[in-house]
N, C-alpha and C positions, 0 to 999 in steps of 0.2 A: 880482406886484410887478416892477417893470421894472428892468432890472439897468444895466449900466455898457453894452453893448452892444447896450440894446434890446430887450432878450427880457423876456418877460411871464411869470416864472417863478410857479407855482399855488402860493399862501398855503399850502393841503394837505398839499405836495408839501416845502415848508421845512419847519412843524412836524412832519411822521411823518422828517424825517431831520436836524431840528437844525441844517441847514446855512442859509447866508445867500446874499444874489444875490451876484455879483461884482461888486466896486466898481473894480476897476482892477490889472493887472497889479500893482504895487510899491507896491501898499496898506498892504501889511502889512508892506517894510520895516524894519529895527529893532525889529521886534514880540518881544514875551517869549514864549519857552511853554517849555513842559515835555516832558524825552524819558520814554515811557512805561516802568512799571518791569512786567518779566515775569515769571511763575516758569520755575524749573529745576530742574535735578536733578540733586545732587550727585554723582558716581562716587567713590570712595574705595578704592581695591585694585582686585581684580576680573582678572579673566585677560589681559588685554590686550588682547584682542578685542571688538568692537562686531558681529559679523557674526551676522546670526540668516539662521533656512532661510527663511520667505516671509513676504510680506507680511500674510498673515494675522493672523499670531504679532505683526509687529512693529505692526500696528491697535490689537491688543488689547493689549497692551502702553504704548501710546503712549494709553490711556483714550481710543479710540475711540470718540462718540459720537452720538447724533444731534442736529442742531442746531450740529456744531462747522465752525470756519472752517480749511481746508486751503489750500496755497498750492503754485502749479508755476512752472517757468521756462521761456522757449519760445526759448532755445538753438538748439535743433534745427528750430526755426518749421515746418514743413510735414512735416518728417523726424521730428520727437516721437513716440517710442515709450511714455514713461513715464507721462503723465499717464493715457492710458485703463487702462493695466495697475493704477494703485493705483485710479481709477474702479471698475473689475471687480471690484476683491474690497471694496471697501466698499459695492456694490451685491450682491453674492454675501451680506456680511452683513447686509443688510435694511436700514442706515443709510438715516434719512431725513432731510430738511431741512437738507442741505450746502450751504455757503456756500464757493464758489471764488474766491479771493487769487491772479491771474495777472496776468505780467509781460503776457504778451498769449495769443489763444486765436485759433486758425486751423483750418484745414479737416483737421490732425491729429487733432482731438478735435471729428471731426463725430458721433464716436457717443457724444457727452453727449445728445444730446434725446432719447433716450426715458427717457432719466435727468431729463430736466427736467420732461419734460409726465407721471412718475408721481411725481414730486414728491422723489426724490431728491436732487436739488439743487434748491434754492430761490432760493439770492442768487449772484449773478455779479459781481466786481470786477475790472475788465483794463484794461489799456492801449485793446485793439481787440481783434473778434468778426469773423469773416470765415466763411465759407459757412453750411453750414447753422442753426449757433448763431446766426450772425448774423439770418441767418429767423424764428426760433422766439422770440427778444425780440423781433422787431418785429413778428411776429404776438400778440403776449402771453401765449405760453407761460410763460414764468416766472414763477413767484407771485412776487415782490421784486422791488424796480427796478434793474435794473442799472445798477452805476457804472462809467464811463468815464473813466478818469483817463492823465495824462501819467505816463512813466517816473520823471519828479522827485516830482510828484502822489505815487506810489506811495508813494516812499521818504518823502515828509512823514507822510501816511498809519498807514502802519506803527508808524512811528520816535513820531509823537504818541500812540498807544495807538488812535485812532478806527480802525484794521484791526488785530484781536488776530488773532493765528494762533494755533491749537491745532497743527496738523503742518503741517511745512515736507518737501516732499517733493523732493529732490535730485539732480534725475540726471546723472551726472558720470564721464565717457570713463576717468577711473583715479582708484582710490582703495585706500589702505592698509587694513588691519582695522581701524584705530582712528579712521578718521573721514577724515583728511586727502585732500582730492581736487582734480582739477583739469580743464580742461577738456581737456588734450591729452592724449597720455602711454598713451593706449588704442587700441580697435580703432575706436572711434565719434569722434573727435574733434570739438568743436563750436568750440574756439575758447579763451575765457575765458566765466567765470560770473556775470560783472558784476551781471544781475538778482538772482541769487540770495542775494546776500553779506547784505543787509539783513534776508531772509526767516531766515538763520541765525543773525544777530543776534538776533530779539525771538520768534521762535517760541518755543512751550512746548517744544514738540518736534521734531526734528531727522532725518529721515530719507534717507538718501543711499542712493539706485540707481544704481548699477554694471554693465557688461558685464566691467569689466578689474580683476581686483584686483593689486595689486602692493603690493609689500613696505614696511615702514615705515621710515625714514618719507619718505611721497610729495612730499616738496618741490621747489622752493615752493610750497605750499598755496595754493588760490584759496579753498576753506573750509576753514577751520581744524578741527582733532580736536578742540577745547576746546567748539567750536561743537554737536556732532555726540552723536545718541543710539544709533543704530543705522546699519547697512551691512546692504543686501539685496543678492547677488548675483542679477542676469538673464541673462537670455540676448541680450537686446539693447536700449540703451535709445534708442538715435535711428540715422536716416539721415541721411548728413554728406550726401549725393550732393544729398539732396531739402533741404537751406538757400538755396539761390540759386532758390529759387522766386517765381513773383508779382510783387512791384514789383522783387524783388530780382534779379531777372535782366540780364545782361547789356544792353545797347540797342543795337539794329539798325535800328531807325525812325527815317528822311531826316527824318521833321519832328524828332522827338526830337534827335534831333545837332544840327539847325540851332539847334533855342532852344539847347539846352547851350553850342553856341559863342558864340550872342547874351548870353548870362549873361555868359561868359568874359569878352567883352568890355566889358561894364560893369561890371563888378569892376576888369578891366586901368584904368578911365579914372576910375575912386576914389580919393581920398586915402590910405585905408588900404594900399591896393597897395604895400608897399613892404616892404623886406627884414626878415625877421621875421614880417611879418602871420600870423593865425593863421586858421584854415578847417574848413569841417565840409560833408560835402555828405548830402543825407539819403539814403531809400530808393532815390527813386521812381528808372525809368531814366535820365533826363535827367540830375536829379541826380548821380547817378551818373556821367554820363560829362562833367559840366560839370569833374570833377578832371582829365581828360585833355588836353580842350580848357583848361585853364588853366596845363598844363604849360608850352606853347609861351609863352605870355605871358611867364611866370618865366624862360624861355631868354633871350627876344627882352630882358628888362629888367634880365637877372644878377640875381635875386633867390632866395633863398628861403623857405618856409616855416617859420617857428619853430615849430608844431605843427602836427596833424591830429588831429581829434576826432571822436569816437561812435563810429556804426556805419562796420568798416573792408571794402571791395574790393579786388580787383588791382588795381584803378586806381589807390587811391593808396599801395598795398603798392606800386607801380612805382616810383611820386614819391619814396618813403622810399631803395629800391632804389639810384635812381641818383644820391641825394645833393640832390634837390629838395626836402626837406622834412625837419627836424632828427628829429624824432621823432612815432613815433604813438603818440594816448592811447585806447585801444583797448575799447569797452564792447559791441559785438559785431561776430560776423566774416559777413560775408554771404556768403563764398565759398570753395572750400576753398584757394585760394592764399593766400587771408588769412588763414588757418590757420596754414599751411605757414608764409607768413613771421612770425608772430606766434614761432614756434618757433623759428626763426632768424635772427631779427635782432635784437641786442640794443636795439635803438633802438626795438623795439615793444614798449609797454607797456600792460599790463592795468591798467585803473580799476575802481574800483566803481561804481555806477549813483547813489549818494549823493554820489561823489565828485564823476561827472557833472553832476549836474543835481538835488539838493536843495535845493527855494527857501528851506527854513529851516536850511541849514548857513551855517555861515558862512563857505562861499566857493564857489562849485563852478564845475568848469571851462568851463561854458558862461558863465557871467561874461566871461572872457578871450577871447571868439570876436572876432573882428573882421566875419569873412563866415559865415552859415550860406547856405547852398543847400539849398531843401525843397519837394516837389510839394504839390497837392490836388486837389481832386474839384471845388472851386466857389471862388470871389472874388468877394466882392461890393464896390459903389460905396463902402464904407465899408474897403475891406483885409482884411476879415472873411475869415477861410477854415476850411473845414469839410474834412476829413480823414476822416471818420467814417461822414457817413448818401449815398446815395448819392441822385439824383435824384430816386430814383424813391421814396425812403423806407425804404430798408432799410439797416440797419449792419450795413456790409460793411468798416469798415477801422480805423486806429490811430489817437491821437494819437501814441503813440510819446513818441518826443522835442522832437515839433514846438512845441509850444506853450514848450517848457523853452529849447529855444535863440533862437525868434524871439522868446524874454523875454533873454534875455542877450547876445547879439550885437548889433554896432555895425550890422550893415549886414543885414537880413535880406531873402533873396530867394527868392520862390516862381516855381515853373516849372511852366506849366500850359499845354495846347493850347486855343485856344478855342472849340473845340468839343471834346468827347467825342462820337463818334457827331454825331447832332443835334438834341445838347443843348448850351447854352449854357455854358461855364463862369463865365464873367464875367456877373454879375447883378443886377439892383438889389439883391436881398435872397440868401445863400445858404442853403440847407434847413435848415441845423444852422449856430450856430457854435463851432467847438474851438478856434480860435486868434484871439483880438481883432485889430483892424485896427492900435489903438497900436505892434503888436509889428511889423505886416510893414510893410519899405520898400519894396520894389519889386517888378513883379510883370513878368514876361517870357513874352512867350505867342509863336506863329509868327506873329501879325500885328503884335505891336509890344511897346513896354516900358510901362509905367507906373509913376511913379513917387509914392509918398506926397507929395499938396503937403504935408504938416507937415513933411516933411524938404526942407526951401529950399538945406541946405549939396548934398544931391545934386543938387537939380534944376542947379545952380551948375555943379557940377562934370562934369556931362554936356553941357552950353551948348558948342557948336561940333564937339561929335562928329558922328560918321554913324550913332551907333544912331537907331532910328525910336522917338523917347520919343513917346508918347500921353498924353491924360489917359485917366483907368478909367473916365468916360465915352465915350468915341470906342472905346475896346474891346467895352463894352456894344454900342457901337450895333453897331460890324460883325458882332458874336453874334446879335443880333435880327435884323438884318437877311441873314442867311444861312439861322437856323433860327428864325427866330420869339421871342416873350416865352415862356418855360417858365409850364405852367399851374399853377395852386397845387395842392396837393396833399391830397389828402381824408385826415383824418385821424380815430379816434375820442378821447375825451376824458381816455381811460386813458396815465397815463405811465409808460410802460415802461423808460426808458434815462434817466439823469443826464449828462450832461455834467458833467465840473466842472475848473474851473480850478487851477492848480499850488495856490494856499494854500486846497485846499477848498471854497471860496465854489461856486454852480451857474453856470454859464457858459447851458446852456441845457439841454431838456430832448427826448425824443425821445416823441412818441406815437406809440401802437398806429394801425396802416395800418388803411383801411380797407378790407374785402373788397372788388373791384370787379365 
């Protein structure tokens, strides 16, 4: 059945998961539903302590079982100590057919596949899958299809009852014996615990891992003691060192700078540009240093920024610093000065990931964006962009947040080189799509800008500048014509990986590669 963006989603593949195609970003507007209701479990007296000796104890406890659905948060993204540690001892007790509820899954927990391919785990739910996991679904290791959902996705997910958690597993830099923890305050510090707040919300069960215990009570709580069943002390639950890994590193790449400035500058020559405006820049490097390059602008115009959203860097821990930007609303820290400043400056504030980017709350701060800034892997003739499967066919990356801001922001802008290697980015068709074309306006690559003809007020408003606007044909052609039309890609018939869109619907679907 062919959805709102063209994809030819398998009859099969809707009936075995009840889901529907996507009909359009703001379909489901004003829609009714219902928050799911969970059990719990009352405490009543009791010694004051939640802390048990290991994980063991606290599985069996927590009606450890097989077939039950567990949940992590990836905080610590490449630095995650915790997730494989509660892995190992539910693999130590023979549990089979686990179903993992992640904020997202990286090359920390490369040592789930042989937990996948002896059937240990069976179902996978994440934001994004990156190394070897990433491998092991696209070769059709996992019996179940993997769902791929946005940060907001998640939190709709959860919060409607269609993702039940049985253990919610917590690992958190300092926490009291009685539950209250946070993300700073320890030896491991990650930041704030944004993804995880929702998970402590509707889980059955509540399990927070620690390196630091400290005294009661640990406030201000990022999860609350009320939330909370048990405290396991470790020996270590994350590497702060290893967070700025991957997209999230620094950028030092002459083309990279130059689009970030080429962005800066068509933002500078927008209507929205003006005192107050509000901004998000996402992972990738560009992104990232497009807050630098937009510092100068705000000098050159005496303006500031009324907020800064999502995921925070130095960069614009800087902007906050010297008074360029009123406040940050903070859902995670990619770096550890963003830490640092999160701790010291009262003007940085932690949100929650619902707070964020919930399509079905009724309000969340990606509504109030004026500008997001966000990479990808592909853009097609349609705005279509795909975050997720990689050229070659393998999913290797996140939707993240992307799909949740370039649904709420006034102005959405992607930044891509066009080429990766010598592959095309810009394409008639891109491999996957994660993020619909309705959502993105503009697209900025080292050869030029393009801009959505559906948005006439930008193309308006850029008429007499000196950026080099394109159409997303004339970007196409310079891609082909430097490395060729990309070949289709051989695939077998088995669907291994879901896409799906913030209210659920299948955005698109990922098949099993085929051997070559």
């Amino acid at each position: 059945m062919l959805n709102a963006v063209g994809r030819d989603i398998p009859e099969e593949v809707l009936k075995e998961t009840g889901k529907t195609v996507f009909q359009g970003s703001k379909r489901l507007n004003g829609a009714e539903y219902k928050k799911a209701s969970v059990p719990s479990h009352a405490r009543i007296g009791g010694s004051g302590s939640k802390v048990e000796e290991n994980l063991t104890e606290v599985l069996q406890k927590c009606n450890a079982h097989d077939g039950m659905t567990i949940s992590f948060h990836h905080h610590f993204r490449e630095g995650d100590l915790v997730a494989m540690q509660v892995m190992h001892a539910i693999h130590d007790l023979g549990l089979k057919d686990i179903r993992i509820s992640a904020s997202s899954l990286s090359k920390a927990q490369d040592d789930l596949v042989p937990m996948i391919e002896d059937g240990t785990v069976s179902g996978i739910e994440t934001s994004g899958v990156r190394g070897k996991i990433g491998d092991a679904i696209s070769r059709g290791a996992l019996q179940g299809i993997a769902i791929l959902r946005s940060h907001g996705g998640r939190v709709r997910a959860i919060e409607s009852g269609e993702t039940k958690i049985d253990i919610a597993f917590i690992g958190a830099p300092s926490c009291d014996a009685y539950g209250n923890c946070r993300g700073v305050g320890g030896k491991s510090n990650c930041g704030v615990l944004s993804y995880a707040a929702i998970d402590a919300e509707y889980a059955e069960y509540v399990v927070v891992l620690t390196d630091t215990l400290v005294p009661f009570p640990n406030f201000p709580a990022d999860i609350n003691m009320t939330n909370v069943d048990f405290v396991v002390k470790v020996e270590q639950i994350g590497n702060p060192d290893l967070i700025a890994t991957g997209a999230a590193r620094p950028v030092k790449d002459r083309r990279k700078l130059m689009m970030a400035e080429s962005a800066a500058e068509l933002i500078a020559s927008l209507p929205y540009f003006q005192e107050g405006f509000t901004f998000q820049t996402g992972i990738g490097g560009a992104a990232i240093a497009t807050a630098a390059c937009l510092a100068d602008k705000m000098r050159e115009k005496n303006i500031r920024m009324g907020f800064g959203a999502g995921g925070m860097s130095k960069q614009m821990c800087d902007l906050l610093d010297e008074g360029l930007v009123s406040c940050l609303l903070d859902t995670q820290d990619f770096d550890i000065p963003a830490i640092e400043n999160l701790i010291s400056n009262p003007k940085h504030f932690s949100i929650t990931t619902k707070e964020y980017a919930d399509p079905f709350c009724k309000g969340a701060v990606v509504n109030k964006l004026d500008f997001v800034i966000l990479g990808t892997l592909e853009a097609d003739l349609h705005f279509n962009c795909n975050v997720v499967v990689s050229s070659e066919g393998e999913l290797m990356g996140a939707q993240g947040g992307h799909p949740d801001t370039a649904c709420g922001a006034k102005c959405t802008i992607v930044i891509t080189p066009l080429l990766q290697g010598r592959i095309p980015t810009i394409r008639d068709e891109v491999t996957t799509v994660t993020t619909p074309g309705e959502d993105v306006d503009a697209i900025v690559t080292d050869y030029g800008i393009a801009i959505n003809p559906k948005r006439t007020d930008l193309l308006s408003a850029v008429q007499g500048t000196k950026l080099p606007i394109k159409t997303i044909e004339e970007l196409r052609d310079i891609a082909y014509a430097m490395a060729g039309a990309p070949a289709k890609l051989p695939y077998e018939e088995r669907v291994v990986a879901l896409i799906e869109a913030r209210d659920g619907s299948v955005m698109d679907v990922v098949r099993k590669r085929k051997a070559l």
